[in-house]
N, CA, C and O of each residue as an XYZ file, in Angstrom:
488
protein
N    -183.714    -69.897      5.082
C    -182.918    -70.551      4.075
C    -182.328    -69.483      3.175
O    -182.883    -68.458      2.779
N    -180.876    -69.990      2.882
C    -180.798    -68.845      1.818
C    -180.881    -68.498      1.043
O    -180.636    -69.594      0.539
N    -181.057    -67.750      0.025
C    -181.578    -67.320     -1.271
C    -180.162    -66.623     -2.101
O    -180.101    -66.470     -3.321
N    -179.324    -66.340     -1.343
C    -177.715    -65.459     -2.195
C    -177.190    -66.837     -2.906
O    -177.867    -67.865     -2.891
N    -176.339    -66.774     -3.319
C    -175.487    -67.669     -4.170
C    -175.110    -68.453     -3.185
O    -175.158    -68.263     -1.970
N    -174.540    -69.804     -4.108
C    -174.540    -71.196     -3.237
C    -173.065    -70.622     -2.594
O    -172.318    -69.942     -3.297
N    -172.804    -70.891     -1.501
C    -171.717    -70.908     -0.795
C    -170.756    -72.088     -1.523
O    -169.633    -71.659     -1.784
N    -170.927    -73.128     -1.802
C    -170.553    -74.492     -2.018
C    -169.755    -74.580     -3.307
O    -170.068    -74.290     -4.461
N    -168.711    -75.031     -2.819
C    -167.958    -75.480     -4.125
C    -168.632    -75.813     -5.444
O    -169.504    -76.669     -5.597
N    -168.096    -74.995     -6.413
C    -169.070    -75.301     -7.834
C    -169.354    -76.030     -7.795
O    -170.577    -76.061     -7.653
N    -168.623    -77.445     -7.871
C    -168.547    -78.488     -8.509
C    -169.536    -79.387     -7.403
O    -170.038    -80.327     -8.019
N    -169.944    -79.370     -6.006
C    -170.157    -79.504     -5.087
C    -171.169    -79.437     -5.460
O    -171.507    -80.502     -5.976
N    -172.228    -78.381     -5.495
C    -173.074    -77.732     -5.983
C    -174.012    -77.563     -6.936
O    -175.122    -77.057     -6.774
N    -173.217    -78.304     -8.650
C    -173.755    -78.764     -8.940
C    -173.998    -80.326     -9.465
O    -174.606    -80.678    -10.476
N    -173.349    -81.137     -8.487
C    -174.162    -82.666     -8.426
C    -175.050    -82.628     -7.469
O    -175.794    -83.601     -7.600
N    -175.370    -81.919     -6.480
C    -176.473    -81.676     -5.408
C    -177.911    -81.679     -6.822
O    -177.864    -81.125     -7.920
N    -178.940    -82.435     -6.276
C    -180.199    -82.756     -7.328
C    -181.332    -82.480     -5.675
O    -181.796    -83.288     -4.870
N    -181.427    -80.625     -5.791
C    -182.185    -80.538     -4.445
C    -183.859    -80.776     -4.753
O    -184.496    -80.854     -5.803
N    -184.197    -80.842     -3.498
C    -186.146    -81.217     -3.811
C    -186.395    -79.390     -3.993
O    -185.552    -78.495     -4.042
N    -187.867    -79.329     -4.062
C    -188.667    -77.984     -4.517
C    -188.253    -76.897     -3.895
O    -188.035    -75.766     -4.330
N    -188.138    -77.489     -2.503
C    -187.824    -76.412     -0.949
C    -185.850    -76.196     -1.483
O    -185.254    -75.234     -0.999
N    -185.225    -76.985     -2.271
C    -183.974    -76.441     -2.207
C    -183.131    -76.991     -1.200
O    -182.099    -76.505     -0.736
N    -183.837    -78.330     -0.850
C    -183.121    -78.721      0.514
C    -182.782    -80.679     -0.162
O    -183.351    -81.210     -1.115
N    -181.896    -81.192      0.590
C    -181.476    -82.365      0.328
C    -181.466    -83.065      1.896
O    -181.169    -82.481      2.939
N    -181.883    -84.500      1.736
C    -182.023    -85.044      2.620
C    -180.473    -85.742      3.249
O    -179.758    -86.263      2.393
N    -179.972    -85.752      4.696
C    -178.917    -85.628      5.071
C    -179.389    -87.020      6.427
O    -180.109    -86.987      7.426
N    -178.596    -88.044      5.815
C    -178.653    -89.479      6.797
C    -177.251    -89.571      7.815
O    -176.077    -89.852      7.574
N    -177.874    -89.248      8.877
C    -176.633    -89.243      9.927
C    -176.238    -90.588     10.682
O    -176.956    -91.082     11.552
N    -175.150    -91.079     10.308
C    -174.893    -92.170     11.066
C    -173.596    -92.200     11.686
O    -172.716    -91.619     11.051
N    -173.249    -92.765     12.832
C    -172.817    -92.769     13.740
C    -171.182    -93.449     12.831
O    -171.328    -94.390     12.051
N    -169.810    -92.873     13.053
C    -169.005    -93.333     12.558
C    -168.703    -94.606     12.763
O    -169.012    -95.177     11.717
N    -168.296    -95.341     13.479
C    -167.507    -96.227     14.301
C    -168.519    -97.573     14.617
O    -167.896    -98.624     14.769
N    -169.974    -97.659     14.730
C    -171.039    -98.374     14.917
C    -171.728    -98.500     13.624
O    -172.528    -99.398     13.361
N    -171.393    -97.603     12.875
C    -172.498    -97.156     11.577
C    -174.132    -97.608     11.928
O    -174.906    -98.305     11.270
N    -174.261    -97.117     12.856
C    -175.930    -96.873     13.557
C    -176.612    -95.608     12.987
O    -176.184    -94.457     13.083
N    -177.809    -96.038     12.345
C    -178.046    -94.712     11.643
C    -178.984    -93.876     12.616
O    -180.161    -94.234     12.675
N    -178.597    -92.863     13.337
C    -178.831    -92.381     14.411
C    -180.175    -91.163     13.451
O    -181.205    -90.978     14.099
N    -180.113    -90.589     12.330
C    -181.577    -89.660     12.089
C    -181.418    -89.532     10.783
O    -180.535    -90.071     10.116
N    -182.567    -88.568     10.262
C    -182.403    -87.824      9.002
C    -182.736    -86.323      9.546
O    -183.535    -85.800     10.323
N    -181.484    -85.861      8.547
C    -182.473    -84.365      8.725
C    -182.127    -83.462      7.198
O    -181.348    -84.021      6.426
N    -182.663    -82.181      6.808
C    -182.622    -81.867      6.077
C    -181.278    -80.528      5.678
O    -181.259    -79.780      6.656
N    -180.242    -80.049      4.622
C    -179.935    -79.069      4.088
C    -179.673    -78.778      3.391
O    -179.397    -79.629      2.546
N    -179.484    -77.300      3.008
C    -179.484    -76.243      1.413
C    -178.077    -75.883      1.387
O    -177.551    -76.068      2.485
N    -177.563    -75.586      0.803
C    -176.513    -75.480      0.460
C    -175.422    -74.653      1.735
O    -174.226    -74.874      1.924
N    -176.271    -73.727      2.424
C    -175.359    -72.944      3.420
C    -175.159    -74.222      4.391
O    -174.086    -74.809      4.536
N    -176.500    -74.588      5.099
C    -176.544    -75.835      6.160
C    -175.074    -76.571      5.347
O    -173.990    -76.695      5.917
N    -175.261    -76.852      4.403
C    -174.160    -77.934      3.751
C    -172.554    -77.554      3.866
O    -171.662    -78.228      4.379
N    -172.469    -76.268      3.231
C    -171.103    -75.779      3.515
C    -171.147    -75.357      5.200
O    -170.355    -76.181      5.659
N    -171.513    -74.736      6.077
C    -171.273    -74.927      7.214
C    -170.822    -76.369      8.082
O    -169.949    -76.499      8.941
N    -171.696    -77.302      7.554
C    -171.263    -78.973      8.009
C    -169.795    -78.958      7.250
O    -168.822    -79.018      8.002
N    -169.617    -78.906      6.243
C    -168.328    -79.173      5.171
C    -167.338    -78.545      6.255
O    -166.623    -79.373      6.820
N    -167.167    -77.070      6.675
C    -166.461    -76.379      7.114
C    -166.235    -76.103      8.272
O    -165.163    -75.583      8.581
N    -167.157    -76.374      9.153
C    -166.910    -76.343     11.013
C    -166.736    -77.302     11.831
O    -166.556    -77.275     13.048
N    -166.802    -78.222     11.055
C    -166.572    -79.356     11.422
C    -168.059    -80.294     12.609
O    -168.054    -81.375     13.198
N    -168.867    -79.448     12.511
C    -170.168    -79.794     13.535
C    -171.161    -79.384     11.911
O    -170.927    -78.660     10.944
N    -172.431    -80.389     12.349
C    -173.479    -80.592     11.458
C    -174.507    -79.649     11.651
O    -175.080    -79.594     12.738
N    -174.918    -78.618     10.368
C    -175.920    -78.413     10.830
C    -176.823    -77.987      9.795
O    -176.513    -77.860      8.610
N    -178.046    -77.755     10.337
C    -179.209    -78.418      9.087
C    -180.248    -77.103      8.937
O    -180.280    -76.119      9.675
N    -180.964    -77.340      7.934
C    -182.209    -76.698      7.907
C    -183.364    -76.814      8.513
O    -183.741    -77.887      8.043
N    -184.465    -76.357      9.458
C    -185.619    -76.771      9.837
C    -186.835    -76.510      9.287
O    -187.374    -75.404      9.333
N    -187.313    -77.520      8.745
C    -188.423    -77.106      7.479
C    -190.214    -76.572      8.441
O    -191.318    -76.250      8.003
N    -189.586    -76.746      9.998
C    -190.962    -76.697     10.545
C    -190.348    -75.296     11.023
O    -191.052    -74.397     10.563
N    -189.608    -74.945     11.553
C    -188.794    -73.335     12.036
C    -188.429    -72.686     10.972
O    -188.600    -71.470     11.063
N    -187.816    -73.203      9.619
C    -187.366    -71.860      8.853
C    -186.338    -71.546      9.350
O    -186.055    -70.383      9.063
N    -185.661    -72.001      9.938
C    -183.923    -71.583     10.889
C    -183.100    -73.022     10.236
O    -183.354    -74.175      9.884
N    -181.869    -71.992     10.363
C    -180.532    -72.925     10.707
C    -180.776    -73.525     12.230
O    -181.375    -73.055     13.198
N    -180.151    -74.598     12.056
C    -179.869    -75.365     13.963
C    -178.260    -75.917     13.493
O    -177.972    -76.333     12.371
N    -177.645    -75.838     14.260
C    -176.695    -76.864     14.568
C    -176.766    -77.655     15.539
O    -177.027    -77.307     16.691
N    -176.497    -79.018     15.095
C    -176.996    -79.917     16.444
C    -176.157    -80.104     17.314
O    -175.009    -80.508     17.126
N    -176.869    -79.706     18.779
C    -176.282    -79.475     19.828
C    -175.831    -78.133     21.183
O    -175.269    -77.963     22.265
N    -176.451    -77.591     20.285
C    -176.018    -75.946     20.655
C    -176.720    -75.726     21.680
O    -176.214    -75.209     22.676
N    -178.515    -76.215     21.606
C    -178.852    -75.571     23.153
C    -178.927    -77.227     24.054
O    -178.688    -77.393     25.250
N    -179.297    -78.202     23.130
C    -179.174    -79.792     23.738
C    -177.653    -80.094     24.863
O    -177.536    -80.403     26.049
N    -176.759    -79.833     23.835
C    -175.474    -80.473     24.135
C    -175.252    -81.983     23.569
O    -174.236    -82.632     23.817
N    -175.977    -82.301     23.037
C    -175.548    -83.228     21.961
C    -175.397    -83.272     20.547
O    -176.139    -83.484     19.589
N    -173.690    -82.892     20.804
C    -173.666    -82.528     19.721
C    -172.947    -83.746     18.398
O    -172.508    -84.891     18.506
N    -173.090    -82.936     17.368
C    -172.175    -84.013     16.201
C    -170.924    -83.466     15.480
O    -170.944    -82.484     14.737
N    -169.957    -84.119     15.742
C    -169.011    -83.812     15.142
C    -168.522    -85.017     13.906
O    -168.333    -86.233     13.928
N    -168.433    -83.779     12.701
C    -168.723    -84.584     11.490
C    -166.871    -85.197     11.271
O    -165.769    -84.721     11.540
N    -167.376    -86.478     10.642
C    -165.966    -87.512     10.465
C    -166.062    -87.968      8.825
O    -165.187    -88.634      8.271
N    -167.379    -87.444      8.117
C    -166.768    -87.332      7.065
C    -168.481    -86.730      6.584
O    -169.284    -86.397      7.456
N    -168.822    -86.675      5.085
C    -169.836    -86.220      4.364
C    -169.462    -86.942      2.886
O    -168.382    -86.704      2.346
N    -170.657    -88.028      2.163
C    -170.608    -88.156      1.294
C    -171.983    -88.074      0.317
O    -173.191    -88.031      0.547
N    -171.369    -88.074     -0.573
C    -173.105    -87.390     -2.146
C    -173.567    -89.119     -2.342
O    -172.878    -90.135     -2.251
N    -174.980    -88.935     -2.635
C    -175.269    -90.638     -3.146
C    -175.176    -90.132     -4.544
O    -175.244    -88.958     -4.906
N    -174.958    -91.543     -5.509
C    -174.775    -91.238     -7.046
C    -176.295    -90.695     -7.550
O    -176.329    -90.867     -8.768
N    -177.253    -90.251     -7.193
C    -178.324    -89.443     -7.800
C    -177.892    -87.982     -7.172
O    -178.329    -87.020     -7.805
N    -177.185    -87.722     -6.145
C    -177.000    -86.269     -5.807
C    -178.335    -85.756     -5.077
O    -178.706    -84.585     -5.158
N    -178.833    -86.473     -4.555
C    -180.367    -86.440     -4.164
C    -180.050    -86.714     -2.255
O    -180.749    -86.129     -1.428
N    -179.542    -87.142     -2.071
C    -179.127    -87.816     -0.707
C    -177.690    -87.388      0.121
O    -177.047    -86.833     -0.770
N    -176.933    -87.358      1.236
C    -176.231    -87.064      1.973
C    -175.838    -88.182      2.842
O    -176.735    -88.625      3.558
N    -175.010    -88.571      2.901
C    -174.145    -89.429      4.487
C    -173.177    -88.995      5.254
O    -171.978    -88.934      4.981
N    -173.781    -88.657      6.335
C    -172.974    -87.687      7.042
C    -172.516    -88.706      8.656
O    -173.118    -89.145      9.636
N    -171.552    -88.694      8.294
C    -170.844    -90.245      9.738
C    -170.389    -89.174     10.601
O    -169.622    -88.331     10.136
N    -170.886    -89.092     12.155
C    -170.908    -88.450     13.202
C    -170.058    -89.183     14.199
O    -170.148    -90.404     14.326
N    -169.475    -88.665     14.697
C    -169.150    -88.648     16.485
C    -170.038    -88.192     17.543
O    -169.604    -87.444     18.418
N    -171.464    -88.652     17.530
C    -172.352    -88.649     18.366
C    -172.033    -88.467     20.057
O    -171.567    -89.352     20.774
N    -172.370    -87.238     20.438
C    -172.363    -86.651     22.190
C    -173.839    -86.867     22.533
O    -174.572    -85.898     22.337
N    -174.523    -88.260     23.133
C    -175.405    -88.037     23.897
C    -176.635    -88.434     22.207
O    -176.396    -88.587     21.009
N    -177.921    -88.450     23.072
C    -178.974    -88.448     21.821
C    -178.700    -87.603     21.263
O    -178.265    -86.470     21.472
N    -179.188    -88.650     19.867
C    -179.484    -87.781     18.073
C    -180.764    -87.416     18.158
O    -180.942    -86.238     17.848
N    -181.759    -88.035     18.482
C    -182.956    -87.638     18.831
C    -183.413    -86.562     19.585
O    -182.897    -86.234     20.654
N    -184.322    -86.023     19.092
C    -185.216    -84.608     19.890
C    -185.585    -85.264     21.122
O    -185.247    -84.819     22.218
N    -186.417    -86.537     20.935
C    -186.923    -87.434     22.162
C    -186.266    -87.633     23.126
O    -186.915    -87.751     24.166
N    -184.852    -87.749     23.223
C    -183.534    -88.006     24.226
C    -183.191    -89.370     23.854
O    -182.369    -89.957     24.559
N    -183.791    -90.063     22.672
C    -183.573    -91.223     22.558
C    -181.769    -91.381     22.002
O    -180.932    -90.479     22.035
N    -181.551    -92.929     21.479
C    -179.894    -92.672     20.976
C    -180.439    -92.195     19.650
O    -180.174    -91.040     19.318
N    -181.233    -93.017     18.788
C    -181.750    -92.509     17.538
C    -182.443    -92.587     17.062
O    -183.059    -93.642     17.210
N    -182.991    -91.573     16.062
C    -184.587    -91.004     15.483
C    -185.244    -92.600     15.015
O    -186.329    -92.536     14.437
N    -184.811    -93.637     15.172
C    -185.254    -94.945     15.092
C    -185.404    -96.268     16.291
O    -184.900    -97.382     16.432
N    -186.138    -95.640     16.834
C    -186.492    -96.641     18.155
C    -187.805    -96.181     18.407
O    -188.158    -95.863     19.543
N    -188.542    -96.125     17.439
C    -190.361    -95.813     17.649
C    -190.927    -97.033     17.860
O    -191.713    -97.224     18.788
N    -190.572    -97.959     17.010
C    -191.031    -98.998     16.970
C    -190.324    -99.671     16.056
O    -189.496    -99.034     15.405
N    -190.486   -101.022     15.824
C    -190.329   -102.359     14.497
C    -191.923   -102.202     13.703
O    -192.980   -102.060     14.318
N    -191.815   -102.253     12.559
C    -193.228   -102.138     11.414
C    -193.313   -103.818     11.387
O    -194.432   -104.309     11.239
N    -192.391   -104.524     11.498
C    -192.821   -106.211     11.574
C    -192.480   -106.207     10.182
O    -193.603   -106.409      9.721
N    -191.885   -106.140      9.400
C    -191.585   -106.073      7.960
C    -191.073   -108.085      7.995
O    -190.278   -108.704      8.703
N    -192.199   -108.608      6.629
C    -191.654   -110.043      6.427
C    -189.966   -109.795      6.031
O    -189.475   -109.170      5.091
N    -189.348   -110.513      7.090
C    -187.817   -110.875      6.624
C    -188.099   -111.776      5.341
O    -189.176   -112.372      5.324
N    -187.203   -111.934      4.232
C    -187.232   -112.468      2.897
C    -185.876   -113.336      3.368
O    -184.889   -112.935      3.983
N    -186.111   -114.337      2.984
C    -185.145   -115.423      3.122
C    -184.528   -116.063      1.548
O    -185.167   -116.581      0.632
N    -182.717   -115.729      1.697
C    -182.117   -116.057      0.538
C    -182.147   -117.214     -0.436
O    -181.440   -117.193     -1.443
């Protein structure tokens, strides 16, 4: 992760409200389906690299590396837009999904299971 100055547009930069690690949580969903295909995590470089290459890519809090997704998979994401939630705490990042979002090969980091959650009726 990096430690030099934020790459990121001032202003960019500072509505970002990062956790301890310096990293912000980044919800990838699928443009066109709005299927929320994962979460993953980045710091400000991960962030301006997504902003600027037009492909997503993140921090790995279990590696300590940059990844961009897709590079050794081939499924990759090509970003169709990036938006801040109003706490600056959160990321929505709407993809053009190539193939699984998932490490598993699944379509997305959400097909483990249903928790059975009571539906609440209006």
């Amino acid at each position: 992760m990096s430690t030099s100055p934020s790459p990121l547009d001032p202003d960019i930069a500072a509505r970002l409200k990062r956790d301890s690690a310096g990293l912000v949580a980044a919800i990838v969903q699928q443009h066109d389906t709005r299927e929320v295909l994962m979460l993953g995590w980045m710091d400000d470089e991960a962030l301006h690299r997504t902003l600027t290459e037009g492909r997503v890519t993140y921090w790995s809090r279990s590696r300590q590396v940059y990844w961009r997704k897709g590079d050794t998979s081939g499924h990759v994401q090509h970003v169709r837009s990036v938006a801040i939630d109003c706490d600056g705490d959160a990321l929505l990042v709407t993809v053009d999904q190539v193939g699984a979002a998932c490490h598993t090969g699944d379509r997305t980091c959400f097909e483990a299971g249903d928790l059975r959650a009571q539906v609440a009726t209006a």
